[in-house]
Backbone as numpy.savetxt, mean C-alpha at the origin, in Angstrom:
# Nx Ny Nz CAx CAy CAz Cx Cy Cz
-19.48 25.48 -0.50 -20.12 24.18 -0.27 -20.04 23.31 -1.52
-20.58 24.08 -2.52 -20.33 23.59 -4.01 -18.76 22.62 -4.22
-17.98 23.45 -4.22 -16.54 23.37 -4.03 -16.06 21.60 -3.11
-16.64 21.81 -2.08 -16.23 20.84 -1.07 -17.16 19.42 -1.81
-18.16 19.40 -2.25 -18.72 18.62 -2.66 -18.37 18.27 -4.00
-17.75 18.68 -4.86 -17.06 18.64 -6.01 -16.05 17.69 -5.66
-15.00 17.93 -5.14 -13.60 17.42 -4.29 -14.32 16.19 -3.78
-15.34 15.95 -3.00 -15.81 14.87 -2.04 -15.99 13.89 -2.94
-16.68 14.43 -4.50 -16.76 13.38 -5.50 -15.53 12.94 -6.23
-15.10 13.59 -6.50 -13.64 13.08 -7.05 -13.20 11.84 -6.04
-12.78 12.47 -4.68 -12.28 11.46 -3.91 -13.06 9.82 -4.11
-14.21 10.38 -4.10 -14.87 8.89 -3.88 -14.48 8.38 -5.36
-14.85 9.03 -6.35 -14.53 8.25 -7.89 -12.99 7.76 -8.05
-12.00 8.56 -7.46 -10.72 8.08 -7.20 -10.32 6.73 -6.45
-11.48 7.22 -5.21 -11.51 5.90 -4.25 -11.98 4.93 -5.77
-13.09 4.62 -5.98 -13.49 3.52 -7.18 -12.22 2.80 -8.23
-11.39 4.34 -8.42 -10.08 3.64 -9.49 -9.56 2.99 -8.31
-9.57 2.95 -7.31 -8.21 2.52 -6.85 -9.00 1.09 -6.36
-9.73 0.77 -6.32 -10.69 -0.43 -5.78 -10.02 -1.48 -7.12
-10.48 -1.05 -8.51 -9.96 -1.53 -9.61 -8.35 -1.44 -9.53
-7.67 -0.88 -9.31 -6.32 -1.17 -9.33 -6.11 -2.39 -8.06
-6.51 -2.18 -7.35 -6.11 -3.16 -6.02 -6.33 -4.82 -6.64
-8.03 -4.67 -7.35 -8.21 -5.91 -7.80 -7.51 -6.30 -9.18
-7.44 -6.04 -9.99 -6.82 -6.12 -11.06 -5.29 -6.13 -11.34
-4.03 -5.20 -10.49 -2.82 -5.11 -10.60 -2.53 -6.45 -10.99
-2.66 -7.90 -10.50 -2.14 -8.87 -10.81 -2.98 -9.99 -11.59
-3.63 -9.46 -12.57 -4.21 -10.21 -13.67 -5.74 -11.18 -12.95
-6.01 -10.16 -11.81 -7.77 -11.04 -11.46 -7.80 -10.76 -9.84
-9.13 -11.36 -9.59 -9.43 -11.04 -7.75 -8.77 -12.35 -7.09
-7.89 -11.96 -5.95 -7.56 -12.33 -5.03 -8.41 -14.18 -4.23
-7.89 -15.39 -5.35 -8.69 -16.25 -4.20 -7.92 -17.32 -2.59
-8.13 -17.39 -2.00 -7.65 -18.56 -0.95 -7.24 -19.61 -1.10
-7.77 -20.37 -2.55 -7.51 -21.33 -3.08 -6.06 -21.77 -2.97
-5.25 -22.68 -2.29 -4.30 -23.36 -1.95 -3.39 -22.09 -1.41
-3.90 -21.09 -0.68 -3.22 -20.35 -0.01 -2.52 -20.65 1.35
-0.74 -20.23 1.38 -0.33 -20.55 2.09 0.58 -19.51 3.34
-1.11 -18.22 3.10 -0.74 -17.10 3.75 -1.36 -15.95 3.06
-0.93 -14.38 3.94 -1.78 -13.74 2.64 -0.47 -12.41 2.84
-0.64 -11.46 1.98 0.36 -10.76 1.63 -0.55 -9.36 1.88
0.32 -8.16 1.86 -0.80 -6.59 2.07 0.61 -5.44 2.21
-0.27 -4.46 1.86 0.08 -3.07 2.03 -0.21 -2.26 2.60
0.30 -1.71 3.78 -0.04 -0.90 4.52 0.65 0.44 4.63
-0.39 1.43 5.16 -0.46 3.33 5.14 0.16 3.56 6.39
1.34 4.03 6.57 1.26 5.42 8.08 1.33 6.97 7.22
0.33 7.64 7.87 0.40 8.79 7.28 0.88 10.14 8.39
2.09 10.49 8.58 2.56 11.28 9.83 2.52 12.82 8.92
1.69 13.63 9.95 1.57 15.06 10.08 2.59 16.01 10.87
2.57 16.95 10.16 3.75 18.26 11.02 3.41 18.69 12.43
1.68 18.40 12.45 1.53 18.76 13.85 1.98 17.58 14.80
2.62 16.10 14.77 2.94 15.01 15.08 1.89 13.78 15.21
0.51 14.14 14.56 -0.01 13.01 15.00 0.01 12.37 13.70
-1.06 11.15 12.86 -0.52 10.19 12.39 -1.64 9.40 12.57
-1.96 9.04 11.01 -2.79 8.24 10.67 -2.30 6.45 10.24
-2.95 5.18 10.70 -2.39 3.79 10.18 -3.12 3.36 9.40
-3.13 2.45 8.20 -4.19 2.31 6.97 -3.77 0.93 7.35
-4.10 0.16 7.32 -4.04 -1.51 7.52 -5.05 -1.97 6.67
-4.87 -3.47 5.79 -5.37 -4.16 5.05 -6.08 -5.22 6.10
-7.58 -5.20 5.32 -8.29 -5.87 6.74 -7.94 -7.52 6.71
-8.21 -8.28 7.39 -7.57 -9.48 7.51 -8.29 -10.75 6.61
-8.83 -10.71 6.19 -9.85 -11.16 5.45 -9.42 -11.21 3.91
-9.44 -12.01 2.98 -9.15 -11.82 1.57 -10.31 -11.39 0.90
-10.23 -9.47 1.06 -11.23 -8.54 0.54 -10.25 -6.93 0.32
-10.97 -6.05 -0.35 -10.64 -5.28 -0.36 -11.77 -4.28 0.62
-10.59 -2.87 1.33 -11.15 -2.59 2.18 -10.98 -0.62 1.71
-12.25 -0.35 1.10 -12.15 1.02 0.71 -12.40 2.37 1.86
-11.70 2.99 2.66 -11.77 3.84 4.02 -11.65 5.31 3.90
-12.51 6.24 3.89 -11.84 7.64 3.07 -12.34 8.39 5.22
-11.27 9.29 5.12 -11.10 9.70 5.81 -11.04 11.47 5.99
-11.53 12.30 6.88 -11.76 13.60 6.00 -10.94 14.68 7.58
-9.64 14.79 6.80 -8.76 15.34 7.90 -8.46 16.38 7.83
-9.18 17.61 7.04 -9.52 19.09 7.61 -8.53 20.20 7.19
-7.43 19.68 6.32 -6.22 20.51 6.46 -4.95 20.46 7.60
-4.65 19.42 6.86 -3.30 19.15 7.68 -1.58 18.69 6.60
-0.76 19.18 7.16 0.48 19.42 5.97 1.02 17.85 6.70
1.52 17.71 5.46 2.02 15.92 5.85 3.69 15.96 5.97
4.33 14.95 7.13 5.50 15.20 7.08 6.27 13.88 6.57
5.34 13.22 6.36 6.07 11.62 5.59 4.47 10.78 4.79
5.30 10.05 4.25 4.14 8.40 4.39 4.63 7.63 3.89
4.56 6.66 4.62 5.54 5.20 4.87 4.66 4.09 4.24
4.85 3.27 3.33 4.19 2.84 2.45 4.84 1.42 3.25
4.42 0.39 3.61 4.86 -1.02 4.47 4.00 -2.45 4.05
4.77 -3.28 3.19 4.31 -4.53 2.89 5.15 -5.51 3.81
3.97 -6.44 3.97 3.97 -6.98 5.33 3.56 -8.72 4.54
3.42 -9.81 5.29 3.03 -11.46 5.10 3.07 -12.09 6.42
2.19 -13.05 6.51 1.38 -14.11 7.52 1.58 -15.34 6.91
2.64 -15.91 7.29 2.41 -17.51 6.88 1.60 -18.16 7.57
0.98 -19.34 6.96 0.13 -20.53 7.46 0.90 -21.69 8.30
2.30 -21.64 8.24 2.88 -22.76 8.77 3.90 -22.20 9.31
4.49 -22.46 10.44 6.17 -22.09 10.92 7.25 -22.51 10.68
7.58 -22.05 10.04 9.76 -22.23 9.00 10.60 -21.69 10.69
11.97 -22.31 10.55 12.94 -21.98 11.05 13.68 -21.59 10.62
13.94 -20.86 8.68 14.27 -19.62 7.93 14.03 -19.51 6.84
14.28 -18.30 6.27 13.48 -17.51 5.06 14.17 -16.61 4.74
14.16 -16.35 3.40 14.32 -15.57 2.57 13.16 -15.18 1.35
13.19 -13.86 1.39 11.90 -13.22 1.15 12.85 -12.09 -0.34
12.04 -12.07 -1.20 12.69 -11.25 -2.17 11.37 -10.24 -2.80
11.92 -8.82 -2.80 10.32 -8.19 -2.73 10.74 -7.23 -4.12
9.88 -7.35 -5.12 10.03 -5.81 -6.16 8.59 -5.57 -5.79
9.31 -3.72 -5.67 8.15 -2.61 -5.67 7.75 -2.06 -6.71
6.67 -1.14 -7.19 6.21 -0.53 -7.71 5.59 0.67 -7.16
6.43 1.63 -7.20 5.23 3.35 -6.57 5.45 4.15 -7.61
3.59 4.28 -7.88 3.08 4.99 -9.21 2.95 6.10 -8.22
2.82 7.69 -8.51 1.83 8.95 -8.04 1.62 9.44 -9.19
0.16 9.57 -9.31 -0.31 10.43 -10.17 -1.25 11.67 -9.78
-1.27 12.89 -10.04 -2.28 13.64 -10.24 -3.46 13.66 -10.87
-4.30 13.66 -10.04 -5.62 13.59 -10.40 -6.21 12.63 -11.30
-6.88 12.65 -12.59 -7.05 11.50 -13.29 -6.36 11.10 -14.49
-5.09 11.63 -14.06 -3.58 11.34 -15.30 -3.49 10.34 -16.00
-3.15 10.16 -17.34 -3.07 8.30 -17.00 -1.66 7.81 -17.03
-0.69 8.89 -17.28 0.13 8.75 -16.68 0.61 9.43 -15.63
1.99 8.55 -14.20 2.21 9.39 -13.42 2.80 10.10 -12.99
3.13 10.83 -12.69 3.94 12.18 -12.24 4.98 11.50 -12.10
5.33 10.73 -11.06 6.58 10.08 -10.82 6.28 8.83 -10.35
7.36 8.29 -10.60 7.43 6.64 -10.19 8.64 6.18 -9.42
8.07 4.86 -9.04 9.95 4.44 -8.95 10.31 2.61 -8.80
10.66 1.52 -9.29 10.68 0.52 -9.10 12.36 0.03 -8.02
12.02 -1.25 -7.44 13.12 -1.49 -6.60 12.57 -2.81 -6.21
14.10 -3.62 -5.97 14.37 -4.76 -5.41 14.69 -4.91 -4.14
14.49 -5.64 -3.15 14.97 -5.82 -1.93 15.33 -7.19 -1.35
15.65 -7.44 -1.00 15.81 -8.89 -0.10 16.14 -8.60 1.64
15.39 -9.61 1.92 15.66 -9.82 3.68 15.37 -11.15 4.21
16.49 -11.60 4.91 16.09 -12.32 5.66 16.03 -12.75 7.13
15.66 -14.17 7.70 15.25 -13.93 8.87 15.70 -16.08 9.26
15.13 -16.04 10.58 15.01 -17.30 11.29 13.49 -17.32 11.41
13.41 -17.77 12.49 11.95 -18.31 13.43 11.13 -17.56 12.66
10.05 -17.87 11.96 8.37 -17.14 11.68 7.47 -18.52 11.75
6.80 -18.20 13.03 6.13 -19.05 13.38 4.65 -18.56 12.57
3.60 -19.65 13.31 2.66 -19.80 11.91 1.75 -18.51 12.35
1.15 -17.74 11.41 0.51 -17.18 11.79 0.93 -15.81 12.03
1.95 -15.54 12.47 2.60 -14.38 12.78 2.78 -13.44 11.50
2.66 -12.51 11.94 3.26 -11.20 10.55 4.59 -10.77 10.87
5.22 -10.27 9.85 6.65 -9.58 9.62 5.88 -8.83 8.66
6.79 -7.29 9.28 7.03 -6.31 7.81 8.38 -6.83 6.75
7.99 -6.55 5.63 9.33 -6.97 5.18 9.92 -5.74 4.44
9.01 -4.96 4.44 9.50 -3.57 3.33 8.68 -2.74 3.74
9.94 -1.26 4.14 9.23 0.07 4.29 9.57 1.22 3.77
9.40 1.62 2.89 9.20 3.03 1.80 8.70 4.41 2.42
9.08 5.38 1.96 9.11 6.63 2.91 8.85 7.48 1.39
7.74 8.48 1.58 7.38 9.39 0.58 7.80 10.26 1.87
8.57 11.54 1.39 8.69 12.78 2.49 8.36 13.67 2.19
7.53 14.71 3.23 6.91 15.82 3.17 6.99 16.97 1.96
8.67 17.10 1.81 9.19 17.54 0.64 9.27 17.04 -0.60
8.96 16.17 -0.84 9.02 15.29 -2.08 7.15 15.61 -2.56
6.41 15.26 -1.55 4.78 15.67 -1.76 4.71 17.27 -1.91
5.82 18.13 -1.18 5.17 19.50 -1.72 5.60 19.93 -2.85
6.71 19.29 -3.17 7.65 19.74 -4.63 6.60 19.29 -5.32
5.65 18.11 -5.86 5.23 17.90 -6.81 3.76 19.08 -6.86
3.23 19.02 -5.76 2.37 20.06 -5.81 2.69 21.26 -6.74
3.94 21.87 -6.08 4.24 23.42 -6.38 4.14 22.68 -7.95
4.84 21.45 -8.51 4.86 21.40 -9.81 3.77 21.30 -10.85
2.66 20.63 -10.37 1.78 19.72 -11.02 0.17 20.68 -10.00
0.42 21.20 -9.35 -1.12 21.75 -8.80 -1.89 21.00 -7.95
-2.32 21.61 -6.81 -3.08 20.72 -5.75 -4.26 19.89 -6.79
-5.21 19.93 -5.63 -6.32 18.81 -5.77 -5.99 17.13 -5.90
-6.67 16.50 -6.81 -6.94 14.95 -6.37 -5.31 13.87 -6.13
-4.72 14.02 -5.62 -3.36 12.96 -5.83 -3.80 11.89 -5.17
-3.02 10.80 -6.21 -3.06 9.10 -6.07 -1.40 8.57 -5.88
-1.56 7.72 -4.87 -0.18 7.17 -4.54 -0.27 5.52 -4.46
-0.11 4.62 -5.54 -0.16 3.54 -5.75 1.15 2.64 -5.67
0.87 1.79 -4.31 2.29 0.72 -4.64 1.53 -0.70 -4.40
2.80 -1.58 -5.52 2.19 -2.68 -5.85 3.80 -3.63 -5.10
3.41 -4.93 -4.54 4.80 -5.28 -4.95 4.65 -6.88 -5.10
5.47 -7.59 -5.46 5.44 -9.23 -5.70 6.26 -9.50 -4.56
5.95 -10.82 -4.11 6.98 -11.33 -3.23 7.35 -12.78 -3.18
8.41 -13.03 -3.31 9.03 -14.64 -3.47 9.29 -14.99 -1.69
9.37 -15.90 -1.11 9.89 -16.31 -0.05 10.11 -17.57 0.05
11.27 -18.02 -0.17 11.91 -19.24 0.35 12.49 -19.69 1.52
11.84 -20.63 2.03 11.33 -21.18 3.45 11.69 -22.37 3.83
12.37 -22.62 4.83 12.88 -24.04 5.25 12.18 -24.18 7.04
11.54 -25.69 6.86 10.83 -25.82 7.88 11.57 -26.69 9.02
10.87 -27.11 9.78 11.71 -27.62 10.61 12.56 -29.18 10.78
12.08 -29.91 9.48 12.61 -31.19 8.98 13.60 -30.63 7.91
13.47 -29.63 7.28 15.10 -29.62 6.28 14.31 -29.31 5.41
13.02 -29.30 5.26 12.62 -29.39 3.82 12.03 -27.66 3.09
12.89 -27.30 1.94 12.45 -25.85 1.87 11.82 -25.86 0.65
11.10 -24.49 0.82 9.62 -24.49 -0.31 9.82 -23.19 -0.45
9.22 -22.60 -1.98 8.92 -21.43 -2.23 7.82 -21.07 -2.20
7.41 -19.79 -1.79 6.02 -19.15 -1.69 5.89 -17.88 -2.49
5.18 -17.65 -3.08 4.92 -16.85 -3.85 3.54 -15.49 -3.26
3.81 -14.57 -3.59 2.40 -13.56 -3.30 2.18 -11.87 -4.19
1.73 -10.71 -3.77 1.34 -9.73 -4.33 0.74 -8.92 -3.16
0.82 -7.78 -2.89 0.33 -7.09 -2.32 0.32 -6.05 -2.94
-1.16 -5.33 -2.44 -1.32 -3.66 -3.63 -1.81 -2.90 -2.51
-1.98 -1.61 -2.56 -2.31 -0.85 -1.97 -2.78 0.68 -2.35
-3.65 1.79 -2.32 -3.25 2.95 -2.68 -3.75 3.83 -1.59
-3.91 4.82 -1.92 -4.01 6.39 -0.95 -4.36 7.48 -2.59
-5.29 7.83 -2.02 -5.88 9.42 -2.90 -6.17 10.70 -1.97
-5.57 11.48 -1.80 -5.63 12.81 -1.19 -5.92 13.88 -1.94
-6.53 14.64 -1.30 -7.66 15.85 -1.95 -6.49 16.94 -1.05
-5.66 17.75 -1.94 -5.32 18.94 -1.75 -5.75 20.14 -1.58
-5.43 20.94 -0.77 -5.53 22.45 -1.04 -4.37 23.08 -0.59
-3.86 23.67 -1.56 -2.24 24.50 -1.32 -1.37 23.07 -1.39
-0.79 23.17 0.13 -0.18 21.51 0.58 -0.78 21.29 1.79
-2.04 21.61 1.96 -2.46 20.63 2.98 -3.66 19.58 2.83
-3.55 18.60 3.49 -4.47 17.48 2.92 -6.05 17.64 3.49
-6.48 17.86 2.94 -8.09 17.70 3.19 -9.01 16.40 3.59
-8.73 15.23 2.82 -8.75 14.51 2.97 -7.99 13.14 2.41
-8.18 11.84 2.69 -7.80 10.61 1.88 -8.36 9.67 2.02
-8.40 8.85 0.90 -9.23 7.28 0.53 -8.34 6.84 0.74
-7.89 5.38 1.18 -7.48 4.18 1.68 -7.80 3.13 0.59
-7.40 2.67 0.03 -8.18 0.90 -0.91 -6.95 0.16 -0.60
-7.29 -0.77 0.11 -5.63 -2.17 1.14 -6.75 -3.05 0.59
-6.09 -4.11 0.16 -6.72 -5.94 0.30 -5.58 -6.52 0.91
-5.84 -7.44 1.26 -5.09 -8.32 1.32 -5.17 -9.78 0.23
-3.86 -10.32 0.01 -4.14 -10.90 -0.87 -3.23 -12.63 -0.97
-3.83 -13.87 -1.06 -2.90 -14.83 -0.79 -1.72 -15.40 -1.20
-0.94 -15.50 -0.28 0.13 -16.33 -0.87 0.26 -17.72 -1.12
0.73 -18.49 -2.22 0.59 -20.10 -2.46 1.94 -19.99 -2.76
């Protein structure tokens, strides 16, 4: 019991770092102020037995801390997905995204592994209001147990951050750049390689 309540605190104090990383990654809190949309990071977390957890950033410009307590279950992916909502409808875009995925063990201050990357995509029609994913990242089952066997169960943190440019042409000719940030993390409480539980910290955050 001792044990489980030990772990339960970590998670939550982990949950707390990651509240501070969400708000802070981009030099302050998240305001609306001449926002022209909002930007986020979102969780699928798929299990060996096939079911599958979704972490979504709540819609609101807040951060949304969710810990979840899933009993021992071995993970067979997690798909890390930054996503944007414009305020107005373009007839095309180009969107340019760098990532950032930190994992660290437990309260490291540095992390186990990392990895940075560029992407671009583009598109036609995004009408107002609507979401597009624009980027989806894949941690795999094997990649989470290798670091285990390396580094030792208990508290793991999986932090991605990314910036996003999007240049936008509306329906008179006239094109604009938009700018944004989305952060996100996940903390899982190990035992062996199966997950016990995980904290969630998603904001969403605006684009101008």
């Amino acid at each position: 019991m001792k044990t489980q309540q030990k772990k339960t605190a970590v998670a939550a104090l982990i949950g707390i770092a990651l509240v501070a990383f969400v708000w802070y990654s981009f030099n302050g809190t998240p305001t609306a102020s001449g926002s022209k949309g909002t930007a986020a990071v979102s969780f699928v977390v798929r299990y060996k037995d096939g079911t599958q957890d979704v972490f979504n950033a709540p819609n609101s410009l807040s951060v949304m801390p969710l810990t979840l307590y899933i009993g021992g279950k071995e993970i067979s992916s997690v798909d890390a997905r930054c996503y944007a909502t414009l305020d107005k409808s373009v007839t095309a875009w180009t969107a340019s995204i760098n990532q950032r995925v930190e994992v660290y063990k437990g309260g490291a201050s540095s992390p186990a592994t990392s990895s940075t990357g560029g992407y671009t995509k583009t598109g036609s029609a995004w009408a107002q209001g609507e979401t597009k994913e624009l980027l989806s990242t894949t941690l795999s089952g094997s990649q989470i147990e290798n670091a285990i066997k390396q580094y030792g169960d208990g508290a793991w943190l999986m932090n991605v951050a990314v910036t996003i440019t999007i240049t936008a042409t509306d329906a008179a000719g006239v094109s604009s750049t938009i700018n944004g940030q989305g952060a996100g993390g996940l903390n899982f409480v190990f035992q062996s390689t199966q997950a016990m539980s995980v904290v969630a910290t998603l904001a969403a955050m605006p684009l101008t």
